[in-house]
N, C-alpha and C positions, 0 to 999 in steps of 0.2 A: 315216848321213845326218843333216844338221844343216839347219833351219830356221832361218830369220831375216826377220828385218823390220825396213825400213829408213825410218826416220822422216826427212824431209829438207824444208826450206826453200830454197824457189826465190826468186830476182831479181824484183822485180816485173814483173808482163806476162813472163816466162818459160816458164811451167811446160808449155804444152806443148814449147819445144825440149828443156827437162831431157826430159818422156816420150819424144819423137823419139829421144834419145840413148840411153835406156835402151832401147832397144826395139832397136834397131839392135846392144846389145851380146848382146842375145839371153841375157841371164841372168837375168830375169825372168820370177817364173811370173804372179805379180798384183802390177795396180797401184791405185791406189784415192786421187784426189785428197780433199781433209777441210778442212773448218772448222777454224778454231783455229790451237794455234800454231808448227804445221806445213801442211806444204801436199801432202804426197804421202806414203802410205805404199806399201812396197815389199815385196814375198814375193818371196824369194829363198832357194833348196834347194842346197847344197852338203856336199863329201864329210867338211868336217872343221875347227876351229876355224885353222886354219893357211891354207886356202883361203879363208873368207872373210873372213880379214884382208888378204889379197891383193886382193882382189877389190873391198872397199872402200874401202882405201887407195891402190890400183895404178889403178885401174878408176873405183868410181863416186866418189869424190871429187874426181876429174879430169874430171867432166861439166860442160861451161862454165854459167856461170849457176846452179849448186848451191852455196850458199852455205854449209849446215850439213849436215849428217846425224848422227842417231844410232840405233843398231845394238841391235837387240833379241833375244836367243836365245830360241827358244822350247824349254822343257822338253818336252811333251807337247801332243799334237791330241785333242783330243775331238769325238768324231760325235756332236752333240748328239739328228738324228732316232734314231741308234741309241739311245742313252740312253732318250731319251723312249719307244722301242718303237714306233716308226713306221716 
C-alpha cells in the first residue's frame, strides 16, 4: 500500500468545484485547503507506484480548474500519541 499527497493549485474563486470533483471521484481519504503556495492538499492511499501514476495523470489532472499539482510519496507514518506514550 502506497500513500501520497497531492499538493495542487486551484483557478481563482475555484477550489471548492476542484473539492466537489475530487470528492465525486471518491479516491480521496483527506483533504485539507492551506495558506501559501498551494491551495489544497490531498491524502490519497493506493496499491502501487504504477496506480498512482494513473490516477494522477488519468484522473486528477483532468479536474477542471486544477491548474498544477505536485505528488508526494510518503516513506513511513508515524503515530506520534504512540510515540509520546499516550
Amino acid at each position: 500500500m502506497l500513500v501520497a499527497f497531492v499538493l495542487m493549485k486551484t483557478e481563482p474563486a475555484h477550489l471548492d468545484d476542484v473539492v466537489k470533483a475530487l470528492v465525486e471521484m471518491e479516491i480521496v481519504e483527506e483533504m485539507h485547503s492551506l495558506a501559501g503556495d498551494y491551495d489544497l492538499i490531498v491524502k490519497i492511499r493506493v496499491a502501487d507506484f504504477d496506480q498512482l501514476a494513473r490516477l494522477v495523470v488519468d484522473r486528477i489532472q483532468r479536474v477542471p480548474h486544477l491548474r498544477e499539482t505536485k505528488t508526494l510519496i510518503a516513506f513511513d507514518a508515524y503515530n506520534v500519541p504512540k510515540l509520546r506514550g499516550t
